[in-house]
N, C-alpha and C positions, 0 to 999 in steps of 0.2 A: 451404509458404505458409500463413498464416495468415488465415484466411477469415469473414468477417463478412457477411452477408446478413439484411433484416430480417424476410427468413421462416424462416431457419435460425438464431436465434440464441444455439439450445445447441452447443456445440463438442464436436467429438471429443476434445479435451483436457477437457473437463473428465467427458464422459460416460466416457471411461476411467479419470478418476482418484479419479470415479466405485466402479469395478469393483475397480482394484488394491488403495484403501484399504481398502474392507472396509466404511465405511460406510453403513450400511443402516439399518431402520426401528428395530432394535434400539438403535442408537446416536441417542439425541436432543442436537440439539447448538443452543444460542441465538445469537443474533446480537440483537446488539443498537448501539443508534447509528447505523441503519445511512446509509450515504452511496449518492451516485446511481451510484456507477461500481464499487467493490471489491464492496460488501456482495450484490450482485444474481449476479455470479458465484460468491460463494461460500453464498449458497440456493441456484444452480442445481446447485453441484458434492454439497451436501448432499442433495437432491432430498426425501423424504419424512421425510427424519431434523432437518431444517430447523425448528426454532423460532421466527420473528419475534417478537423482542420490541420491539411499537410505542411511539412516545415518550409515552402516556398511560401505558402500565404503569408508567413510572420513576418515576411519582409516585405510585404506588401500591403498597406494599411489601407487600399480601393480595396482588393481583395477579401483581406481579413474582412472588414468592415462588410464585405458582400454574404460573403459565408454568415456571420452573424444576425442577420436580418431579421432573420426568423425564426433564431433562437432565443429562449425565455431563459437557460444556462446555459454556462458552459463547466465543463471540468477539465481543469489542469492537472497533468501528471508532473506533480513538481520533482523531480529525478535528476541526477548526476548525466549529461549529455554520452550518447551510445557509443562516441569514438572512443574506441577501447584503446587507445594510446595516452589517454589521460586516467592520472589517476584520480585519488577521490582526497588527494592534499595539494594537488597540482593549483598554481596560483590560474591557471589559464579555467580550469574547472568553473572556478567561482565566476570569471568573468562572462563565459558563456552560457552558465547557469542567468545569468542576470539578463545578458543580453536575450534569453531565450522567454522570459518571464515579463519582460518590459512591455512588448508590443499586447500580451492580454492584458498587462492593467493597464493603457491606454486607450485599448480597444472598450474594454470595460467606463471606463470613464465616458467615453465617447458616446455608449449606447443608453445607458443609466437604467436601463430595467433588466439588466443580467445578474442572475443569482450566480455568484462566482465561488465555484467549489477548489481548492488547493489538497490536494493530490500529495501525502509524502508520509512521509518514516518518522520516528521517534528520537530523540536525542536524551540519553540518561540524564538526570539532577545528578551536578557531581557532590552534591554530599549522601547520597544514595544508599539506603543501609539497607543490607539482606532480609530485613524481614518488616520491611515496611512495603508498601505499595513506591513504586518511580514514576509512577505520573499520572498526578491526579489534575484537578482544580488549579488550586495551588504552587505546582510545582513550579521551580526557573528553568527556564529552558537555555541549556548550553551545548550550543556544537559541538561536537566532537571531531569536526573534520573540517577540510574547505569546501567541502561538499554539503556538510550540512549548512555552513555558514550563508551559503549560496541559497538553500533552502529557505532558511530563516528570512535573509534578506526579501524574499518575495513577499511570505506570510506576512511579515512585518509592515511589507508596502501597501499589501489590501484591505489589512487592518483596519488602517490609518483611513483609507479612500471609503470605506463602508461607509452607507445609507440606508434608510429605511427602503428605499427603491433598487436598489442593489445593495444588497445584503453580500457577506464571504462567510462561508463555511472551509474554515481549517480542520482534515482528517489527518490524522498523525496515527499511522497503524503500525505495530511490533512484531516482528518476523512473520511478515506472511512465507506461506507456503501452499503447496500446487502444482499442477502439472501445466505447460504453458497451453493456451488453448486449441494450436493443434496436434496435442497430443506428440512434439517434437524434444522436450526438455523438462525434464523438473524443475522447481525453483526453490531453492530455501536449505537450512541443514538439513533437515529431515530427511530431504532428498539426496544431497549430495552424501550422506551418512549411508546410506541405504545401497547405492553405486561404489564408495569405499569400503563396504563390504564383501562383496565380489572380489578383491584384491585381501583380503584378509584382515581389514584395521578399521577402526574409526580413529578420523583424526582430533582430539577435545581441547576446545581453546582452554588455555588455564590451567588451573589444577583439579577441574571438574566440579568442584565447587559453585562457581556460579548460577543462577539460574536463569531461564529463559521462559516467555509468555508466548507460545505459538497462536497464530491466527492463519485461518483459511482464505482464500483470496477470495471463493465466493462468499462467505459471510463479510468481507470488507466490503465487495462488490453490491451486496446486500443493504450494505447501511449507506455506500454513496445513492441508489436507489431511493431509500429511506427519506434521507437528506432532502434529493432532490425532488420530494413528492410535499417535503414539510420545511421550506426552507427557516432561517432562525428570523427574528422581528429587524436585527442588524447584522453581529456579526457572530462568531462564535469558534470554540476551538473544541475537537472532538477527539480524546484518545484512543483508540481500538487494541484491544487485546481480549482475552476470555477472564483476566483477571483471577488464571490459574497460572502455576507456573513448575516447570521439574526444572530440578539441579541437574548438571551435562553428567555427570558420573551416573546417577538414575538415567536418565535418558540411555546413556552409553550401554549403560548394562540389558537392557531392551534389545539392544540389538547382539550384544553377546550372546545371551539367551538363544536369541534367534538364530542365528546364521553359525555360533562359536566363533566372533572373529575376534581379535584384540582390541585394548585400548590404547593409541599412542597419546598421552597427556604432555603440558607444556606447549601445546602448539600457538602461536600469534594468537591473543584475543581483542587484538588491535579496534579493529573494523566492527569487533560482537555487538551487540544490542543485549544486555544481560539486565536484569528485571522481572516486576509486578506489576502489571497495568492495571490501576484502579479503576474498574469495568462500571461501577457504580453510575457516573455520570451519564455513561453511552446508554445503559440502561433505564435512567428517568428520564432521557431526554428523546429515545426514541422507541422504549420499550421495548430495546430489542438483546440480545444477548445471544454471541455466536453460538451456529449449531453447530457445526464440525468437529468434532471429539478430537483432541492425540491421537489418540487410540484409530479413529478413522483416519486421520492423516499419515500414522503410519502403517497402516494397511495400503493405502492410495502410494505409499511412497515403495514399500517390497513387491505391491504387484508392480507397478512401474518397471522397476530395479528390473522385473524376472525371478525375483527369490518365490 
């Protein structure tokens, strides 16, 4: 079971993976960008080897450049910026996306022995068919928003700038979900599904049909760990999902079961992530394959809730 309390809210996953990696105070590693729910688990899995790089240093390339010194990586949380007055098609989106991304691949550039880890979401293959895998190898990668587009443009940028002396590792993970680390909010459907129970509904994008690949934020947090203990020879692009997947109708009905609440269908599946994440790759590449069950996430997500 996966356990969240807001007086315990380091985990035994991450204090063991902690131990397995190896990293320690020797290993200085940045974060930067960081957001309210991925970035906070991965300082706690980093523990003293932890660098925060805060949003005044990015404007400050003495600064930046100081904070760095001592770091061998850094990880970026490449995310849609926190002012919640932008949305995620807002043309201002992309540009602050850019502007916020620019000053680590300079800094990068500047230092030349930083493993540069990119930090973000999935974007569907729009020829995308239900019973295939959405992103493998293979796949083309098309935004689905200006937010991703903002996304993309960084990936695209580190790409390009990789070396064998800095290397970039692109993680690209599908619906995580979680509780945030102090134990203040949930993150994800699973969660937000779980709290609209309590009022009698779930609400299912589509016509329920679709499906979805859940991942845990600590097994993503897991494989950034992973990453950064084995970095790639140059550059590399990494999927994260369990490579399982339920239809929202299956899902929905999980929680009928549970609680007796309804299903409201039709709702906006604008913003959704719906998919198979072809798990195959993450698993030859770092022999690793999430542990976190469904079934524990939504455990983790009804004790949350109070049901």
């Amino acid at each position: 079971m996966v356990r969240r309390t807001n007086q315990t809210p380091i985990t035994d996953t991450l204090l063991g993976l902690r131990r397995r990696s190896g990293i320690g105070v020797a290993m200085k590693v940045a974060v930067s960008a960081p957001d309210r729910f991925v970035a906070p688990y991965v300082m706690e899995m980093l523990g003293d080897s932890a660098v925060e790089i805060p949003p005044e240093a990015m404007k400050d390339p003495i600064t930046l450049d100081a904070l760095l010194t001592s770091c061998t990586a850094i990880v970026h949380i490449n995310s849609k910026p926190a002012d919640s007055t932008l949305g995620r098609n807002d043309r201002e989106t992309l540009l602050r996306m850019r502007e916020q991304s620019r000053p680590i691949l300079d800094a990068v550039d500047r230092h030349g022995g930083l493993h540069l880890i990119i930090v973000g979401t999935l974007r569907v293959h729009p020829q995308w068919k239900p019973d295939e895998p959405y992103y493998g190898h293979d796949s083309t990668l098309a935004p689905r928003d200006t937010a991703a587009e903002g996304q993309l443009w960084m990936e695209e940028m580190a790409l390009e700038r990789a070396q064998a002396e800095r290397p970039v590792s692109i993680i690209r993970a599908s619906n995580v979900q979680g509780v945030l680390l102090d134990g203040s909010e949930g993150n994800g459907l699973i969660h937000r599904w779980a709290m609209e129970c309590m009022m009698g509904w779930v609400n299912i994008p589509g016509d329920g049909s679709d499906v979805k690949d859940f991942v845990h934020v600590q097994d993503l947090v897991a494989i950034i760990g992973a990453v950064l203990e084995n970095p790639p020879p140059t550059r590399e692009s990494i999927s994260v999902g369990s490579g399982k997947a339920i239809s929202m109708s299956d899902l929905a009905a999980i929680y009928n079961q549970k609680t007796g609440c309804e299903s409201e269908y039709g709702q906006d599946e604008s913003q959704e992530v719906f998919g198979i994440v072809d798990a195959r790759d993450l698993e030859m590449r770092l022999g690793f394959a999430p542990q976190i069950s469904l079934e524990e996430m939504l455990e983790e997500a009804f004790e949350f809730a109070g049901h």
